[in-house]
N, C-alpha and C positions, 0 to 999 in steps of 0.2 A: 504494500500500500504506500501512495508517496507521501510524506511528510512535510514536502517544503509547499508554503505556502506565496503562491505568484503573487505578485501586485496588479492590481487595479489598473486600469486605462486612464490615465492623467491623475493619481491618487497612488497615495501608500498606507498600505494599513497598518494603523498600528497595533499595538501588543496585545489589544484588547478584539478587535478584530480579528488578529492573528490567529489567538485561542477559539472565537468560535470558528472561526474558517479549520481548524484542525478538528474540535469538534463533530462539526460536521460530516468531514472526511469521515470519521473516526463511524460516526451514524449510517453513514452512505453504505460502508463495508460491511458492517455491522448486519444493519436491511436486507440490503445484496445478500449476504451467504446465508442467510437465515432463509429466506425465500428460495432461494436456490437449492440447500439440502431439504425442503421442508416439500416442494414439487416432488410427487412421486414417478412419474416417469425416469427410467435411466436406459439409455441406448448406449449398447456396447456391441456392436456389429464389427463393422473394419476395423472400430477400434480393439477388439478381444487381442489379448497377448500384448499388447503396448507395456504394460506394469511388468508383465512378466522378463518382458526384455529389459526393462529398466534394472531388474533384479539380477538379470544374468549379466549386463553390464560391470553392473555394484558389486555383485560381489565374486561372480569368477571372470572377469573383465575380458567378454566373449558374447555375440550377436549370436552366438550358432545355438539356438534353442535347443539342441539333440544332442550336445554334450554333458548337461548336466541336467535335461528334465524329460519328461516321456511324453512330448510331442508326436504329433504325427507327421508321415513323411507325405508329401504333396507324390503322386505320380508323375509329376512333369516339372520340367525348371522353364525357364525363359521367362516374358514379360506377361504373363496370365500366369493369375492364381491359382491355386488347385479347382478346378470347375468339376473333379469328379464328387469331390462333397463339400456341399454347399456351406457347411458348417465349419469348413477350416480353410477357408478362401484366402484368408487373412496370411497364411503361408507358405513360403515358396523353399524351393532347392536352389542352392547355390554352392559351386565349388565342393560338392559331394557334404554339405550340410543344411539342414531346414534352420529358414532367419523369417523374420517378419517381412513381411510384403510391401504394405506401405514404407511410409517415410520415417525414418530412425530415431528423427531431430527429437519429436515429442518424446521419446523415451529416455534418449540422453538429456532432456533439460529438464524431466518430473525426477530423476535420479535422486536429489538431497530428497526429494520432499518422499518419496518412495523407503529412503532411507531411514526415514523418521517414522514411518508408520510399520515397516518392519521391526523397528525398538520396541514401538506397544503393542506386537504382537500381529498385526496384518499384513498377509503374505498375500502373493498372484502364485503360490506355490502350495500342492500339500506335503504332507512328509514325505510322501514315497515318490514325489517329484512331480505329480501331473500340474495341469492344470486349477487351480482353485480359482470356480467362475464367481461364486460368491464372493473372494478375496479380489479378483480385479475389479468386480463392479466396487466394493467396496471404495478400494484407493482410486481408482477413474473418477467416482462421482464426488469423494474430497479434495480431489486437487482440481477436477473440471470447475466444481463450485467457488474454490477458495480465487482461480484465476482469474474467474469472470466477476467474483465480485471486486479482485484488486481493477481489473479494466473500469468497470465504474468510477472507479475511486479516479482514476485515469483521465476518463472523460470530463469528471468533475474538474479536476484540476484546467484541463485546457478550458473549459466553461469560467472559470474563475477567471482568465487573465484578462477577459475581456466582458461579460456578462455579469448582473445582481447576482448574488449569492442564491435568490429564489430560482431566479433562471437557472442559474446553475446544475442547481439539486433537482429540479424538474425535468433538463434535459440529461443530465447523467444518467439518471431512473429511469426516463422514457426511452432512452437511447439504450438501455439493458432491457429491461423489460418489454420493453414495445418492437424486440428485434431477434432474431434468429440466436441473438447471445441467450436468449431466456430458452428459447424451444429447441435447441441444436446444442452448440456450445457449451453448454452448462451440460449437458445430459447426458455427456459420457467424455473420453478423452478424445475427443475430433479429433484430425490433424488440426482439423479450425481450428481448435479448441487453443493450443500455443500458437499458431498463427495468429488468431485476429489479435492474442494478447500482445505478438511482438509489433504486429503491424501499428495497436493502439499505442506503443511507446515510441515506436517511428512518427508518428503523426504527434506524438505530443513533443519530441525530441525539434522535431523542424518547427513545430510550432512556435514552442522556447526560444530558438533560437530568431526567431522572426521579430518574435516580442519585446526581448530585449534588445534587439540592435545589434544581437551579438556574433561571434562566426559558430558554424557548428562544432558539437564537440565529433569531432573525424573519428578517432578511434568506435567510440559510441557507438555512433549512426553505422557504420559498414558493417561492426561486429552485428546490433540489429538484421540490418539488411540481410548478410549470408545467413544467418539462422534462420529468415522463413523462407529459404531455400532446403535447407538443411528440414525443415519440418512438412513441407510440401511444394510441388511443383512448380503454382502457382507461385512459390515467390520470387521466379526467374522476372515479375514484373516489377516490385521495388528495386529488383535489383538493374532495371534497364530504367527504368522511371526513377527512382530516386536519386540514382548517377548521374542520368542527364539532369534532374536540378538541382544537380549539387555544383555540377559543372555551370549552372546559367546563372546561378546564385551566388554560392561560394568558392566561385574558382580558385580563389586562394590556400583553399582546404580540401583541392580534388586532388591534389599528388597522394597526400597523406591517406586521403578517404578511398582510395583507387589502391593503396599497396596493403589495406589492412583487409581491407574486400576481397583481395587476388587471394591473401594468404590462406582467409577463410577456406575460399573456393578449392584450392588447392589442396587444405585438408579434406575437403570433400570426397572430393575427385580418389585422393589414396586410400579415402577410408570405403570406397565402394568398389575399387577395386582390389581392395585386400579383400574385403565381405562378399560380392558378384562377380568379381574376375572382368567387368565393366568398368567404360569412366565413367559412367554413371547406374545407378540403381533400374532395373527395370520396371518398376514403377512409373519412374521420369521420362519412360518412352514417348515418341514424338508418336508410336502409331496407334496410338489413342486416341487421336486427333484427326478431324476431318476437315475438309477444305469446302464441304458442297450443302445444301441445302441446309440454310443458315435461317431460313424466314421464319419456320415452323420450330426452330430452339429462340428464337428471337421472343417470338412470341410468346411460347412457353416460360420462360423466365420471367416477361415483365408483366402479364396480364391473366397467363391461364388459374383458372380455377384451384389450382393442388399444387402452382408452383411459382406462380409471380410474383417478384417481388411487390409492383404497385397496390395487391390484392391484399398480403399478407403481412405489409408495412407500411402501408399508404400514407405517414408520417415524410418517407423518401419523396412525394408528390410535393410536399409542402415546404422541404430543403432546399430542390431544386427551385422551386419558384422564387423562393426569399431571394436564394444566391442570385439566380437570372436578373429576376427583380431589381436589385440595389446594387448589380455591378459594378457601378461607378464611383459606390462607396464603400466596398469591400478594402477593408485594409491593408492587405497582404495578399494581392494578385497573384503571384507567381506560385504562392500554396496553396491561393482555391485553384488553378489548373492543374497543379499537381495533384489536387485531389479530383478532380474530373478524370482528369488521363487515367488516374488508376483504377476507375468506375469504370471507365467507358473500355478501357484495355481488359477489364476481367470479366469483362459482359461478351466482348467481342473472343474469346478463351472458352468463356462456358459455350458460347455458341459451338465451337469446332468442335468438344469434347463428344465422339461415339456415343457418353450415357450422361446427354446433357439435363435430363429428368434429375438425375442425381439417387436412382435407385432409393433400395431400401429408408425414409426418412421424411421429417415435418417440412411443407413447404420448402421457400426458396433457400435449402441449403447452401448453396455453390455459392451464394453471395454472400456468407458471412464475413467473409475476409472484406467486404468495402464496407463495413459501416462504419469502423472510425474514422476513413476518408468521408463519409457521409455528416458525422460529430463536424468535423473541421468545417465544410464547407456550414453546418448548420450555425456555430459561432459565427464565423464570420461573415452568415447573413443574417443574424440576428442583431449582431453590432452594428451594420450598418444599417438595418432597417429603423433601429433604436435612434441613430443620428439624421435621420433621415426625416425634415418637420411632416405632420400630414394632421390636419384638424380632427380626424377622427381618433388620434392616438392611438391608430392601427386593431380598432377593435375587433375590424371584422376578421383581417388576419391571425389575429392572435386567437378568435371565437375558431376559425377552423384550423389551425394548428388546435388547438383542445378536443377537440373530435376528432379527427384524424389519429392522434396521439389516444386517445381511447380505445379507438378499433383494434389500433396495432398491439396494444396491451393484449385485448382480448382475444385476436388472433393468436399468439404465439404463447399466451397462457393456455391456449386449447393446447400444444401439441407440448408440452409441458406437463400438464393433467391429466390427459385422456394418451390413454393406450389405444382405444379403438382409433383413434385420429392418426396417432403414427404405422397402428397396421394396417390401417386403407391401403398403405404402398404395397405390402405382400395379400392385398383380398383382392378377387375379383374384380375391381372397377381401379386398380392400380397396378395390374399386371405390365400394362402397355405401356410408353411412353406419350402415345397419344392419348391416353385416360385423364391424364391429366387436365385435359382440357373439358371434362366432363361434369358440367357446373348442375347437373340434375343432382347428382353426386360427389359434392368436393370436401376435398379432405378434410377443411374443418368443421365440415358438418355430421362426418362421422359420430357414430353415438349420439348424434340428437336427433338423427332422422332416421327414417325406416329405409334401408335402401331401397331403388326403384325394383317393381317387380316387373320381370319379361312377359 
């Protein structure tokens, strides 16, 4: 959680201030993880084995699950998972050993926090070596909750350098709660789940540095950067997007920020071919990727029924407008683009992805990774809307940001509480990727409505 508390836009707070602005923080995190382990939903799918590898890391310092636990053996290596049972997809062959499938990075960064909950006794292990599913959900859903509620605290903080403290604590709250962080993220160990939290300190890290006047911290920022590489695929785009504004912004800080970034990668690159005998994880593969019929994932993403974000967030309708809206008084241009680009680049990504539906899960998963680019541009069109005179003192805007900001609660509070909501994706009317678009029957209306009868 952060502890230092920003200054004000043209004000400095003092000591008295100070304390409730920590306070606060202190409340926000507090709320957050309360609500978070208190949701009964927990999705541990792609993510199953993540804690476990954490554990074979920690303590016999070794990815190959088959040396020291009774794993199963995938019948096939290459860049697909076991497809012969459905149940252990999650793991692949590599270099004549079974390792984890996805992306590694989540496992090596829950490592201390893994380590601390095997001290009081919670293991992703049973004695005689298997698997304990009860022990990973276990540690998945305390460190998913504990992450998502520090990103709050996160959010808050960028809300504070520029926005009332009401504001603040409104949009930090609604910005968890009202988004894929409460229905996705929080609900088991995502890749999201460390990604959006490193992406939210990348977006608070440039922001800081915007705010103060000051240069970025290089080391910092790259270390950032390579890790949600190192945690999922997607984060090949901070890392092409936040270089180029590092390079338009702080040129003076790109040799530095370019040799810590190479190093990272570089560790990457050995640690996947010591583990795959690849320079990269098959995971990371490009043929997962398509190039053609892009209308119908377009669509699906931002509008359909079971998967759009405009549907299931519709708080992001009211972002984008402020920002458009008050352009010319946005205070730091070159990081509301940077947070567009990194919107529009992972939108344009999800489109090519083969299983752009996002499989087994609530709503618009794929996009949790832009919503603290979504926070940034949200300050920074708040701010200016604030500076911005208008006789009505923007009531009607601020009446539908409060609506919008309601639905989106309720939306992702359904797939947070309701089980029937998250297994629409494995029933009948979520088998297909076109189902989605199937508004007689959309996901969040699971268990409150009768499905249609044929």
């Amino acid at each position: 959680m952060l502890t230092c508390v920003p200054k004000m836009v043209g004000e400095s707070l003092n000591r008295a201030d100070a304390r409730i602005v920590v306070r606060l923080q202190t409340m926000v995190f507090l709320f957050s993880l309360v609500v978070f382990l208190v949701a009964p939903v927990v999705e541990v799918s792609d993510s199953r084995y993540t804690a476990l590898l954490s554990e074979s890391l920690l303590h016999h310092l070794t990815p190959n699950l088959d040396e020291h636990y009774k794993v199963p053996v995938p019948w096939v290596t290459g860049d697909t998972a076991n497809p012969k049972d459905a149940n252990e997809y999650q793991l692949v062959k590599a270099r004549g050993h079974v390792t984890y499938f996805f992306g590694h990075g989540s496992s090596m960064l829950s490592m201390p926090l893994v380590a601390a909950m095997n001290a009081v006794g919670i293991s992703a292990a049973t004695p005689d070596g298997r698997l304990s599913l009860a022990g990973e959900i276990r540690i998945q859903r305390l460190i998913a909750s504990t992450l998502m509620a520090a990103l709050t605290c996160v959010f808050f903080a960028m809300a504070q350098t520029m926005l009332p403290v009401t504001w603040s604590v409104v949009l930090a709250l609604g910005a968890s709660m009202g988004s894929q962080i409460f229905s996705t993220a929080s609900r088991g160990l995502w890749a999201h789940t460390w990604e959006v939290f490193i992406v939210g300190l990348i977006a608070h890290s440039t922001f800081s540095a915007e705010h103060r006047g000051a240069r970025i911290r290089s080391i910092w920022l790259a270390t950032l950067v390579a890790w949600t590489y190192y945690v999922r695929p997607t984060g090949a785009l901070p890392i092409v997007l936040v270089s180029a504004y590092v390079f338009w912004v702080h040129r003076e800080d790109f040799v530095a920020y370019t040799a810590v970034l190479a190093g990272w990668l570089a560790a990457f690159v050995g640690y996947s071919w010591t583990v795959f005998g690849t320079i990269i994880p098959p995971y990371y593969s490009a043929s997962r990727l398509k190039l053609y019929d892009l209308i119908v994932p377009l669509a699906g993403n931002l509008i359909s029924s079971s998967r759009g974000l405009l549907v299931y967030v519709p708080t992001t309708i009211f972002v984008v407008y402020v920002a458009v809206r008050y352009r010319e008084n946005l205070a730091y241009k070159p990081l509301a683009v940077l947070a567009f680009a990194q919107i529009v680049a992972l939108e344009i990504v999800m489109c090519t992805n083969k299983i752009w539906s996002a499989g087994f899960c609530y709503g618009p998963r794929f996009f949790t990774d832009a919503i603290p680019w979504f926070v940034v541009l949200a300050v920074l069109g708040l701010d200016a809307m604030r500076r911005t005179p208008d006789p009505s003192g923007h009531r009607m805007e601020i009446a539908a940001a409060i609506v919008l900001l309601a639905v989106s609660v309720a939306m992702n509070a359904r797939g947070a509480w309701s089980y029937e909501a998250l297994n629409w994706s494995a029933g009948k009317y979520g088998a297909h990727q076109t189902d989605v678009f199937y508004w007689r029957y959309p996901q969040f209306m699971a268990g409150l409505i009768e499905p249609p009868k044929e």
